[in-house]
N, C-alpha and C positions, 0 to 999 in steps of 0.2 A: 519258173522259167522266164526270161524275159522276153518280150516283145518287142520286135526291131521292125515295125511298118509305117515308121516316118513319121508318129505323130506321138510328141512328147505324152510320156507320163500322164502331168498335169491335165494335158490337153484330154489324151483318154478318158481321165478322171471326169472331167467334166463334161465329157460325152455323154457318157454313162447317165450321169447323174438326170442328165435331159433328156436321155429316150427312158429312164425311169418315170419320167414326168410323163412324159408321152405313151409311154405303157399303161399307168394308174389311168389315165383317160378311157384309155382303149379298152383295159377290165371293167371300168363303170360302162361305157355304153354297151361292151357284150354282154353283161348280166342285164340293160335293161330291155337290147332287144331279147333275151330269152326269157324276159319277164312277159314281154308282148308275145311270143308265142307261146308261154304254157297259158296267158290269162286271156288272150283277145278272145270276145264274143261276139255275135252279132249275125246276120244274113250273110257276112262276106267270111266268116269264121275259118272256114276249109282256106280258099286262097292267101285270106292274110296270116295264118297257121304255117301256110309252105314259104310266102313269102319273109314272113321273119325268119324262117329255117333256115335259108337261103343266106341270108343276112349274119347269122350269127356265126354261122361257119365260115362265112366270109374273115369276119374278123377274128373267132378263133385261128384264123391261120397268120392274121397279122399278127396276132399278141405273140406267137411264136416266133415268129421271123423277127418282132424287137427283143423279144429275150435272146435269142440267137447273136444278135447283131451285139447288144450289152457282152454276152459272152464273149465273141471272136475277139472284145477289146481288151478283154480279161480280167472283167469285173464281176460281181454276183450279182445277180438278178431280184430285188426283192422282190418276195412273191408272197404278203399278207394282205386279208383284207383292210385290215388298219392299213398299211403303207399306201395300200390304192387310195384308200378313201381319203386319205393327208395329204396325197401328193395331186388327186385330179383337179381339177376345175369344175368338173360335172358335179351337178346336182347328183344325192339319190333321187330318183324316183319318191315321190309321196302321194300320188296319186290314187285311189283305188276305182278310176273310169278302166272300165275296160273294154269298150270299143276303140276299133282300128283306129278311125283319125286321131282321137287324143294319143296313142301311143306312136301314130306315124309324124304328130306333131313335135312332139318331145324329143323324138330321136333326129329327125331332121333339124331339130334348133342343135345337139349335142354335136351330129357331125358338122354341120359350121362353126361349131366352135373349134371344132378340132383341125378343121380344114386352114381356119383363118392362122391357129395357132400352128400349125406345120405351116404354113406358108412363110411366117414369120423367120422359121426355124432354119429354114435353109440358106440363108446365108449365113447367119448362125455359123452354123458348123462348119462351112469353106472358111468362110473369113477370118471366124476368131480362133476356130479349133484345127485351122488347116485338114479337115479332115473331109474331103470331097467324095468318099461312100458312100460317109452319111449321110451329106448334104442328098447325094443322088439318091439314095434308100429313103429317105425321107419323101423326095420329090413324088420317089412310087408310092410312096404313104396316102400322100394329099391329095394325087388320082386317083387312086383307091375310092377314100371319102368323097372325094367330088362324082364320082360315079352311083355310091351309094346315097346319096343326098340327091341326086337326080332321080334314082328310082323310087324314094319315097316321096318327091313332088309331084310325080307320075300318080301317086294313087290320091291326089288329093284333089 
């Protein structure tokens, strides 16, 4: 079927292609925060246990809302671990510290990076992709992160 919502083809195409960049992000940092709470140890164990819980489901719902967003433009979503791990920026994980602040270290470097690179992004997608949803989906993207980057400076 085609899709007539004012933004070329092409231009789609290349939406896509960039909140697939922006999804492979977002699957490395939710497996690492669920890495931090099935691993974190320590006196603070219980709190930083709910608190990464908190967090992961946080972005479990983002990662859905980019794949949604990929879909509505009528592209398919890759959904492999290779694809993420080709397409992110984010380190794995190589750590095996498993107290809280090294793992609330790690993820607060990951969500600035993702913040700085959404921030990049948005006009991005107004300017060059004429596509000003994204631009604005995006924007909720990057408060998102700036919110969550703030609660793990809070524990530090």
């Amino acid at each position: 079927m085609n899709i007539n919502i004012g933004i070329s083809e092409s231009n789609r195409q290349a939406v896509a292609n960039e909140l697939a960049r922006i999804l492979a992000d977002e699957y490395v940092v939710y497996t690492k925060t669920r890495n931090a709470h099935w691993n974190v140890s320590g006196p603070d164990f219980y709190e930083k246990h709910k608190f990464f819980e908190d967090q992961f489901e946080e972005l479990d719902a983002i990662i859905d809302s980019i794949a949604e967003r990929i879909r509505s433009l009528g592209h398919p979503v890759p959904a492999s671990l290779k694809s993420f791990l080709s397409a992110s920026k984010l380190p794995e994980s190589d750590s095996a510290k498993t107290e809280s602040g090294s793992f609330i270290n790690e993820l607060l470097s990951d969500h600035e990076t993702i913040i700085k690179t959404l921030r990049s992004d948005i006009s991005k997608f107004d300017n060059d992709f004429d596509d000003l949803g994204t631009s604005d989906f995006v924007t909720g993207l990057m408060q998102d992160h700036e919110k969550m980057a703030w609660l793990l400076r809070a524990h530090l």
